[in-house]
N, C-alpha and C positions, 0 to 999 in steps of 0.2 A: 575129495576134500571140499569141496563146493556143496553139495547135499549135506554134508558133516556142519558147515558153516550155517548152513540156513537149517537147518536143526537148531542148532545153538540160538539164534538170533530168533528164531521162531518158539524158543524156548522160554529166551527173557521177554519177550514179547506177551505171552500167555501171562508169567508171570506177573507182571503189571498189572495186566487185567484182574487176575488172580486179588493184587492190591486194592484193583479201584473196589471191587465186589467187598470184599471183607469190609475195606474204611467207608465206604460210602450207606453200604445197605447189610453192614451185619453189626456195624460198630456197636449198636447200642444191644444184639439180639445174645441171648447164652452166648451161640457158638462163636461170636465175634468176641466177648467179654472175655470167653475162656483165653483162646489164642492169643491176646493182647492182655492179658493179663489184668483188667480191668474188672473196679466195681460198677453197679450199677450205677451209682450217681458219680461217679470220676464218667463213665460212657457217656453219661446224660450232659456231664457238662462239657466236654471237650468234642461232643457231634461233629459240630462243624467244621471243627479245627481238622478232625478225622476225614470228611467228606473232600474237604477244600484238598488234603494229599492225597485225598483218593483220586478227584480230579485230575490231578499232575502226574499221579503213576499212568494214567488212561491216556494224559498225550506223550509219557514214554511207551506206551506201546501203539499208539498211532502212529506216531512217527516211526519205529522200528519197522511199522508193517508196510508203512509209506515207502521209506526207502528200500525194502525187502524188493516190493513189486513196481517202481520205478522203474521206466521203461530206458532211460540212459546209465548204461553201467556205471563210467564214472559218477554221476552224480551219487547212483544209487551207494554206490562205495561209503562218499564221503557223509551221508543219510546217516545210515547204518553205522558210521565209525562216531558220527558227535552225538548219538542216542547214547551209544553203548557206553562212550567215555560220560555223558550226563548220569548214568545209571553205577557208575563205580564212583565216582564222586556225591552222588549224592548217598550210597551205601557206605562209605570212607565216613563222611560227615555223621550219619546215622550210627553209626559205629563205634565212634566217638564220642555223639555226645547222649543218644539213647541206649540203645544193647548191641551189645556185642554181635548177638548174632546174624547181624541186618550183614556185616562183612561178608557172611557164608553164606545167607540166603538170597542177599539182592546182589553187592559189588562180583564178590567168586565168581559165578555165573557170566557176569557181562565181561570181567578181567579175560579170563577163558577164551571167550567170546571174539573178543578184539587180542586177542594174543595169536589165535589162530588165523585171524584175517590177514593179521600183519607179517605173521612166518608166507601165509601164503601168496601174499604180494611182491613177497623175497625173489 
């Protein structure tokens, strides 16, 4: 269960990453445009606004990775459980009030995630 869990947490972690790259350094490029659904001048003008959460997806996954390889388990635990609830609230919120699909691409994953930490803490 333990390799299964850090899979999982190594998964939304990546993901992020996955975020910062696309908002940071593709927002404005085709490939970025297409997957967001953007025109070229809607891309051109919200850049920054795209970059600055790409930013914050990057320390959702530093801090995932932080507490992944925290060398105190507890700590590491508790790391790893307020990333993962950071990352289903802010895909709750996303979800809401952008697309839909941010529930099943970002929150799912991290729900998943912290559902199985907590069966396994049982």
């Amino acid at each position: 269960m333990e390799l299964i869990i850090l899979i999982f947490v190594l998964f939304v972690a990546l993901e992020h990453l996955g975020f910062l790259y696309l908002e940071m350094f593709l927002w404005t490029k085709d490939a970025g445009r297409k997957i967001f659904g953007n025109s070229k001048e809607d891309a051109e003008k919200t850049k920054v606004l795209a970059a600055n959460q790409g930013l914050y997806n990057g320390f959702i996954a530093a801090g995932l990775i932080w507490g992944v390889f925290h060398p105190n388990p507890e700590l590491s635990h508790q790391i790893v459980l307020f990333f993962l609830l950071c990352v289903v609230a802010a895909g709750a919120y996303g979800a809401i009030t952008a697309k839909r699909s941010i529930l099943y691409i970002q929150a799912l994953p991290a729900f998943i995630t912290t559902t199985l930490i907590l069966v396994n803490t049982l």
